[in-house]
C-alpha positions in Angstrom: -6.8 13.7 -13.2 -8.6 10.9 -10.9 -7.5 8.3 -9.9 -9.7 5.5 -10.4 -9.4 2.4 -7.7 -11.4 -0.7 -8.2 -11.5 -3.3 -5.1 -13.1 -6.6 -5.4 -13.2 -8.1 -2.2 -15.5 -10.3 0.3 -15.6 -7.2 2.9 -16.0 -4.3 1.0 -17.5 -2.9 4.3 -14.3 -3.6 6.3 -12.8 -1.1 3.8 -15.6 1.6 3.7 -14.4 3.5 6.9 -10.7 3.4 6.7 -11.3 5.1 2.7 -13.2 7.8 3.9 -10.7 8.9 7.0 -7.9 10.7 7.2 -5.6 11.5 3.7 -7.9 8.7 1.6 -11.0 10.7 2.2 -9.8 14.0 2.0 -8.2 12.7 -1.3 -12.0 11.1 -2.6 -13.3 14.4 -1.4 -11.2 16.4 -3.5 -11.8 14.8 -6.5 -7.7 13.1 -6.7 -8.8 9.6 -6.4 -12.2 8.1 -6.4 -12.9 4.5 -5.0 -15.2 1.7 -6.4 -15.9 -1.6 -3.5 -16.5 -4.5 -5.8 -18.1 -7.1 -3.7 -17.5 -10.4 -5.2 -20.1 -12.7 -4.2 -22.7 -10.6 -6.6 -20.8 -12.9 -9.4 -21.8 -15.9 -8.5 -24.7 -17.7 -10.1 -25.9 -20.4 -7.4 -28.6 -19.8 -4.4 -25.3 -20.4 -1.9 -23.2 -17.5 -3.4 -20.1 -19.9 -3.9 -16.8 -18.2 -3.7 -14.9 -20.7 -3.6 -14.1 -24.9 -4.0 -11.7 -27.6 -2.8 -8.6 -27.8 -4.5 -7.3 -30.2 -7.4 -5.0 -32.5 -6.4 -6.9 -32.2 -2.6 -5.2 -31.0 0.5 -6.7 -28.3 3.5 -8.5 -25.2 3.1 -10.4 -23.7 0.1 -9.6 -21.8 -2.6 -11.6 -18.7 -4.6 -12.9 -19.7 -7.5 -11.3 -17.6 -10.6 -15.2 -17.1 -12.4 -16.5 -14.2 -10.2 -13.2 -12.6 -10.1 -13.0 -12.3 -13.8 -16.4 -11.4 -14.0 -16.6 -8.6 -11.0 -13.5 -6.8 -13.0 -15.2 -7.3 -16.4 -18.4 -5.6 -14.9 -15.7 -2.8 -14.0 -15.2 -1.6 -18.3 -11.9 -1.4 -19.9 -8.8 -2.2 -17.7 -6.2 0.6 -18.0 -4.0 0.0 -15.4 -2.5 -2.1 -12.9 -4.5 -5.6 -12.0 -2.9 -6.4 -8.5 -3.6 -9.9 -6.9 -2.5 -9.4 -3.0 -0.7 -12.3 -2.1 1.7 -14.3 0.2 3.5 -15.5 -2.9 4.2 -11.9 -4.6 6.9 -9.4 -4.3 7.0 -7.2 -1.6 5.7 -4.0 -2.2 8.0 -1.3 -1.6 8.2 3.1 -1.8 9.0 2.9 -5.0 5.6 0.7 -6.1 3.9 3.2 -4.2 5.3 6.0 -6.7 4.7 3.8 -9.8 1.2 2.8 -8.8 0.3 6.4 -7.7 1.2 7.5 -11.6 -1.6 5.2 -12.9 -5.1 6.9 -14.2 -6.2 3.4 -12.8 -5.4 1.0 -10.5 -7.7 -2.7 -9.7 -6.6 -4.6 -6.6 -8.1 -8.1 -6.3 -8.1 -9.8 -2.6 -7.9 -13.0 -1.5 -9.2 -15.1 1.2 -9.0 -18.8 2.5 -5.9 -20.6 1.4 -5.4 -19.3 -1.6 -6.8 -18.4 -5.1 -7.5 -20.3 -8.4 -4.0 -19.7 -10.2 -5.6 -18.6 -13.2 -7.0 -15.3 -11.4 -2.9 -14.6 -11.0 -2.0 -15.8 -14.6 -4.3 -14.6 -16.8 -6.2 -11.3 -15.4 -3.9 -9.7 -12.6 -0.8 -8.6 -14.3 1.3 -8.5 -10.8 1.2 -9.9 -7.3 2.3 -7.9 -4.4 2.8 -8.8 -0.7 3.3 -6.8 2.3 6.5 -8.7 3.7 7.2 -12.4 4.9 4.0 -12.8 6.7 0.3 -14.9 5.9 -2.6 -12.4 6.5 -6.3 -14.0 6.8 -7.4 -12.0 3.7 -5.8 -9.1 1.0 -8.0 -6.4 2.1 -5.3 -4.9 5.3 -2.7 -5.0 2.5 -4.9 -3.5 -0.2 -5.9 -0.4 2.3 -2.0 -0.5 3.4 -1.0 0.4 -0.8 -4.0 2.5 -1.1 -2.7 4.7 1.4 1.1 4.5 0.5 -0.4 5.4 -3.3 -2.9 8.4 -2.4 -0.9 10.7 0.2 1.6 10.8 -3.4 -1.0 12.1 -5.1 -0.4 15.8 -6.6 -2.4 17.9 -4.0 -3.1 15.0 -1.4 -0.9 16.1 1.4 -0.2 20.0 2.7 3.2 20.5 1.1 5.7 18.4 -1.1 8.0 18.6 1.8 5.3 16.3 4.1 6.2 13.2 1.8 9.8 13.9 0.8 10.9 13.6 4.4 9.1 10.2 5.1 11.2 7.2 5.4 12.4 5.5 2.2 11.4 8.6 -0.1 15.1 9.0 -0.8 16.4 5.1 0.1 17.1 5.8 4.0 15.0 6.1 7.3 13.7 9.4 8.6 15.4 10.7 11.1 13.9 11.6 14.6 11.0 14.1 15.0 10.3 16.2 17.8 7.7 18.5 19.5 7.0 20.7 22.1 7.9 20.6 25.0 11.5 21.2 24.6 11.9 19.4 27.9 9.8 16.3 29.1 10.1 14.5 32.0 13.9 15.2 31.8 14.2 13.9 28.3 15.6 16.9 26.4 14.7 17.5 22.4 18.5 18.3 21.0 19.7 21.3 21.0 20.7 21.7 17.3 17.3 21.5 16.5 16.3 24.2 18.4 19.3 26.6 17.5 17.8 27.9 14.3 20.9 27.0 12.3 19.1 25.6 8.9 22.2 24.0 7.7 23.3 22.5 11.3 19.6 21.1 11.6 20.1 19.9 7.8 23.2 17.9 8.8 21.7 16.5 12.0 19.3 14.8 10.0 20.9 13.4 7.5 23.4 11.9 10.0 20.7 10.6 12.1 19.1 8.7 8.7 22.3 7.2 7.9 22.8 6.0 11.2 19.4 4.2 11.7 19.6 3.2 8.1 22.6 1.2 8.8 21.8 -0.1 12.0 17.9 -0.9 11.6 18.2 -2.0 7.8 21.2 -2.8 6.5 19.9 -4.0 3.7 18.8 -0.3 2.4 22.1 0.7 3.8 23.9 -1.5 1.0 21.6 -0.5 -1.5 21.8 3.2 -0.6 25.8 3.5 -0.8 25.9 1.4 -4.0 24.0 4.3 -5.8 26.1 7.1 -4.2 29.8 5.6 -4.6 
């Protein structure tokens, strides 16, 4: 099955290189996911190419008008999937998104810009909102490639070996623990020596020590959450 991911956005071109690098191009090349760049001024209707209008009630900064954004995802056929507004005021996206969305034969990301966007764009044709943390980014496109990413390298086939994402941080609620390469001994700075002992169930141990302890003292949050489930 492919995975079919829509994108309207204002800079479909600030997206073009990042979705043909790396994972996400190897992924499009393979056939696992293919991507569509919707740009959204080819839905407007004046000489100008209006995206977007002062707000009611007045105040700084514009706002997207909600026509072309209906329209550029009506252009796209039937919606059978996820309709995901990035935004400042949705819920932080989190691993477990990443696995939900990465299930879907379909996914449409809409992106903002300016202030914000006409309300009835959130209300009425995305059916979530999703934010990368606590922060204001100029437009949704870094968080939109940020979730494409986290979504495609889940895909069956995407990555070398199921063990490449079941190690990553928060695959199982906790932080990776440390990696290490060669040499064994750099500039004085020496990799452990239970990782280089061959003993598969010391090595085991050492890592799942090491998760717990940046897990509690990096993000106690995940911490609490992650000995909830396992009392």
């Amino acid at each position: 099955m492919t995975l079919d991911i829509r994108v309207v956005t204002l800079f479909p071109e600030a997206l073009e290189p990042f979705l043909r690098a790396s994972i996400p191009g190897r992924v499009a090349e393979a056939g696992l996911a293919r991507y569509r760049l919707v740009q959204l001024r080819d839905f407007t209707h004046d000489r100008h190419r209006t995206v977007d209008d002062y707000p009611f009630g007045g105040g700084a900064g514009m706002v997207l008008k909600p026509d072309p954004f209906f329209e550029a995802v009506e252009s796209l056929g039937p919606v059978e999937g996820p309709v995901v507004l990035l935004s400042a005021r949705g819920r932080p996206f989190m691993h477990h998104d990443a696995v939900r969305l990465s299930l879907a034969s379909q996914l449409t990301f809409l992106c903002g810009h300016y202030k914000d966007v006409d309300q009835r764009v959130a209300g009425h044709l995305a059916t979530e909102e999703l934010s990368l943390g606590d922060f204001v980014l100029t437009g949704g496109e870094p968080a939109a490639l940020a979730m494409i990413d986290a979504v495609v390298r889940l895909l069956p086939g995407a990555l070398g070996d199921h063990e490449s994402a079941s190690g990553d941080s928060h695959y199982d609620g906790l932080l990776s623990p440390p990696s290490y390469t060669r040499p064994p001994v750099f500039r004085d700075m020496e990799v452990p020596e239970v990782l280089r002992s061959g003993n598969h169930a010391k090595i085991e141990a050492w890592r799942l020590a090491e998760a717990e302890r940046l897990t509690k003292e990096r993000r106690p949050d995940l911490w609490a959450k992650h000995e909830a489930e396992h009392d």
